[in-house]
Residue, then its C-alpha position, 0 to 999 in steps of 0.5 A: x429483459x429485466x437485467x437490461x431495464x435495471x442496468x438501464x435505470x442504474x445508470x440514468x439515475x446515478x448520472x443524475x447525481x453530482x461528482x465531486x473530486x472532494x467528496x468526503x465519504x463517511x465511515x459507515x459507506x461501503x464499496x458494493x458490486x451488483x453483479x446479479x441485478x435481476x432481483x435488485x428494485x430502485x424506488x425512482x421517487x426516493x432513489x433508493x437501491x432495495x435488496x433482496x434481504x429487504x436491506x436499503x442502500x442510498x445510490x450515490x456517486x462518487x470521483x474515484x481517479x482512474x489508476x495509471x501507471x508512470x510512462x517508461x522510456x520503453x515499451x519493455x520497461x512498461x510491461x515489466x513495471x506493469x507486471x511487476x507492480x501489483x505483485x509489490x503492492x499485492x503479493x499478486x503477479x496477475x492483472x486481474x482478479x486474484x485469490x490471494x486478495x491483498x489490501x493496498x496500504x498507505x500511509x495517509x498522515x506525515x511520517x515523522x521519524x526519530x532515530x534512536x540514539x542507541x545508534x552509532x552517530x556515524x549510522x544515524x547520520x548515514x541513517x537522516x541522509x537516506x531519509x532526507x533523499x526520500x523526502x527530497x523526491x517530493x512524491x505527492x501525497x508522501x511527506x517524510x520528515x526528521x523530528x528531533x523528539x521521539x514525542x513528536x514521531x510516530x515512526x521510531x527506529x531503534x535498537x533492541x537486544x531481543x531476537x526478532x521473530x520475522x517468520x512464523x515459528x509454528x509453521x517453519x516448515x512452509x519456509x525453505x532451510x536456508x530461510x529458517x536457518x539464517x532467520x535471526x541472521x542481520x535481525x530487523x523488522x518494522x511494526x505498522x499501526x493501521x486503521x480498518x482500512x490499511x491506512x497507516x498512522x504510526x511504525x517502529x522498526x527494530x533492529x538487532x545490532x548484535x546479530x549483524x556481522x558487517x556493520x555497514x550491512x546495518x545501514x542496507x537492512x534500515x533502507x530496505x525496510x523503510x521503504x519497505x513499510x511504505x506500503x509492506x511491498x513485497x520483496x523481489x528476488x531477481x530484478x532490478x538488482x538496483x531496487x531497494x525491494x531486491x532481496x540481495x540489494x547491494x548498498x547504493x546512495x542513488x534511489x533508482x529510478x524504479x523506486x521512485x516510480x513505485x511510490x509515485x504509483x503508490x501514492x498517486x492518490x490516497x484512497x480514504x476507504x479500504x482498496x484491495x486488488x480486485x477493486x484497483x484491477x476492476x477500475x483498470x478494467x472499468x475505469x471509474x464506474x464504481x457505485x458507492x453506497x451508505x447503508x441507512 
């Protein structure tokens, strides 16, 4: 009875504050789910949410959009982007709740990209090209650019004479033989700078040139890994093979049409707080019931 007159009180009093698709949140509010509200008290005078702990939160509202995916041709395309989407963005192939529970990173500022002239101009010509067709896409919320100088970047692609290091060298044996052994084969990685809430602000990607055998190879592992650092997707290994994620993707100046639509999920909407997967899969579930909080 309790637990029905406290879920009855919670809703009546946050329908009773305004929604604004503009609200702004302010950096001490965080995201809070009461799941056992038989103890929990609201002050109906001050509209204030007592805690056990005798800690005070404001009761607040806030527009938080419904996640959506993109409509497919099919229904069989649908499923498998559906599958397939929180594995690349999470690391997690289930719909719901996840051990392994990963955070969604954005970038929420431009990204502005120098490219190193320590690279062959034929390469950096093929490398402005890719990244004009990226920008061309005009994804919502994704705004990449080609800045002419590195003061004015804060995504930087260079070239470096180090081995870089891609997998944990204390803990190479997690990794299968084939993966420790060619770890340092067509060498190359990108370095994100987040804020606390995986936000993306700047990037530099280094590539090693002397380990690449075919040099057209080094064109392939710049594409992958740009796209790659718009959200640190994880890579596929088995389909679609035309996806810049697919581990053993062959060179193509087409972006398919999966790609796309992974960064028009991706960038829908620019979250200005921390989201991970259990947060986005319980507003799948409970479309935009979410209760915001500031701690006072």
């Amino acid at each position: 009875m309790k637990k029905l007159l406290f879920t009855l009180t919670l809703l009546i009093t946050v329908s009773s504050f305004g929604q604004s698709k503009n609200d702004s949140l302010i950096s001490n509010e965080k995201v809070v789910f009461i799941k056992k509200n038989s103890r929990h008290l609201i002050n109906k005078n001050s509209k204030l949410l007592v805690l056990e702990n005798k800690d005070t939160l404001i009761l607040a509202k806030r527009y938080i959009p419904k996640f959506v995916y993109p409509t497919l041709p099919t229904k069989k395309e649908t499923r498998y982007f559906k599958t397939m989407y929180p594995y690349i963005a999470f690391g997690s192939y289930t719909k719901y709740e996840s051990k392994k529970n990963e955070p969604l990173r954005q970038w929420n500022v431009p990204i502005k990209v120098f490219i190193d002239k320590s690279f062959r101009e034929s390469d950096r010509i093929k490398i402005k090209k890719y990244i004009v067709s990226l920008s061309n896409l005009e994804i919502p919320n994704l705004k990449i650019s080609i800045v002419r100088n590195k003061s004015d970047s804060n995504y930087h692609i260079t070239t470096t004479n180090k081995k870089i290091e891609i997998l944990n060298e204390k803990k190479l044996e997690q990794y299968s033989d084939e993966q420790v052994e060619n770890r340092f084969k067509d060498n190359a990685n990108y370095y994100i700078s987040s804020d606390n809430n995986y936000k993306s602000s700047s990037c530099i990607l280094k590539v090693n040139l002397d380990t690449f055998e075919e040099k057209n190879d080094v064109i392939k592992k710049i594409k992958q890994l740009f796209f790659g650092s718009f959200g640190r997707f994880y890579p596929l290994t088995y389909r679609p093979k035309e996806s810049l994620l697919y581990t053993k993707y062959v060179n193509n100046d087409t972006i398919s049409a999966f790609d796309i639509n992974v960064l028009k999920t991706h960038y829908n909407y620019i979250y200005p707080y921390k989201v991970d997967f259990n947060l986005l899969s319980y507003t799948l579930r409970r479309h935009n019931l979410l209760l915001i909080f500031s701690q006072l």
